[in-house]
C-alpha positions as CSV (number, residue, x, y, z in Angstrom):
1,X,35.2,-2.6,0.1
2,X,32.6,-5.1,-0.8
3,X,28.8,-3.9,-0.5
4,X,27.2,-3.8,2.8
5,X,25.0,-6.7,3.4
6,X,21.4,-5.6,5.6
7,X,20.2,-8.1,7.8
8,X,17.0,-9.7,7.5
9,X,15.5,-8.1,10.3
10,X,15.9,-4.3,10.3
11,X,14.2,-3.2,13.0
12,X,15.9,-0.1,15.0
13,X,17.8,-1.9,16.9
14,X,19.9,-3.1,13.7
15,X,19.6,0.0,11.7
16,X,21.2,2.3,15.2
17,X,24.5,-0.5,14.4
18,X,23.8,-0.4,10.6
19,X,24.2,3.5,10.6
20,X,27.3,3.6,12.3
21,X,28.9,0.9,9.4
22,X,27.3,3.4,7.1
23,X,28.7,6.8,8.2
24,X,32.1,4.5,8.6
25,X,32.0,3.4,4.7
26,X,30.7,6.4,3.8
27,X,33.0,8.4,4.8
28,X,35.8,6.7,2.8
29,X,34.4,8.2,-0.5
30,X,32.0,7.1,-2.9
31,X,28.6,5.7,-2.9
32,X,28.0,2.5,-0.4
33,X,26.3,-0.6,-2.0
34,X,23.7,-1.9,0.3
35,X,22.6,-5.3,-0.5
36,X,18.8,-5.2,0.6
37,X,18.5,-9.1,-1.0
38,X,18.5,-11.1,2.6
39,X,15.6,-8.4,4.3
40,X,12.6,-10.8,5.1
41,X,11.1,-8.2,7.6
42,X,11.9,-3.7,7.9
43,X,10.2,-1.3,10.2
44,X,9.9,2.1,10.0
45,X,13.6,2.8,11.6
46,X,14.8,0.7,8.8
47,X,13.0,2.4,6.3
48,X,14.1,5.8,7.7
49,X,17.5,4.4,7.4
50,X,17.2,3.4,4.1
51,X,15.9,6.9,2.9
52,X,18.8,9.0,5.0
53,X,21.3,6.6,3.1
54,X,20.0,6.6,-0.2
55,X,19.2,10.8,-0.3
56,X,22.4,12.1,2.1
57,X,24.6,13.8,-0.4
58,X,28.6,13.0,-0.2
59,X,30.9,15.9,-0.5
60,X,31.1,15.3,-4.7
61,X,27.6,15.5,-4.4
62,X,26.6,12.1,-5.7
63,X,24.2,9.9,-3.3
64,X,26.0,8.5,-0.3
65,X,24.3,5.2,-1.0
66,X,22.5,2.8,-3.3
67,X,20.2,-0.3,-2.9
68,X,21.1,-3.5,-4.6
69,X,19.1,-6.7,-4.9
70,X,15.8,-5.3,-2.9
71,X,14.1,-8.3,-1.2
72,X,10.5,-8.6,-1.8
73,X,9.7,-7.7,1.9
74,X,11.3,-4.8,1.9
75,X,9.3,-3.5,-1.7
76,X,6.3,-4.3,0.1
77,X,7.1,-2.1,3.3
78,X,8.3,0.3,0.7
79,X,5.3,-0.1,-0.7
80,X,3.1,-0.3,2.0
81,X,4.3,2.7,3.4
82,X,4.3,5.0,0.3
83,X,8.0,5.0,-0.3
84,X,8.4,3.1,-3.4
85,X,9.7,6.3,-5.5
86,X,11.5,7.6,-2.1
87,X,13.8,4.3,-2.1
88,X,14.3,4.2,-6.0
89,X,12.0,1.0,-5.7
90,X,9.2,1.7,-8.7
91,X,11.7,1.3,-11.8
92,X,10.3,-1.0,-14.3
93,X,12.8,-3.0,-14.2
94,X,12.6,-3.6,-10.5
95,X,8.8,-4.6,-11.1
């Protein structure tokens, strides 16, 4: 299964159908690829969202999800609201 592609809004409305997809793939095994590359705006469901998927352990153990491609709005929300290290987002290589 390809990666899961976020919308460019995540507001809650999108991340209540978003989680659903997620506990779906999820539940399949392995870690689920989020491409966060199209966000051009998040709120704070979305960013809740992002940290439940990123930090919910799968039955191995390993994270349940990762975030490829982050857009630059969403390392600015990330930013904005202090979550930067939270979402795996202050790498140097991500600067």
């Amino acid at each position: 299964m390809g990666p899961l592609v976020l919308p460019p809004v995540l507001d809650r409305f999108a991340a209540g159908m978003i989680a659903a997809d997620l506990q779906h793939r999820a539940g399949r095994g392995g870690p689920v690829v989020l491409d966060a590359s199209g966000i051009e705006r998040i709120g704070m469901a979305g960013l809740q969202l992002l940290l439940c998927a990123l930090h919910a352990p799968l039955v191995d153990g390993s994270a349940a999800a990762r975030l490829d491609r982050p857009s630059a709005a969403l390392c600015e929300a990330a930013r904005l609201a202090g979550l930067t290290t939270h979402l795996g987002l202050d790498t140097e290589e991500r600067r």
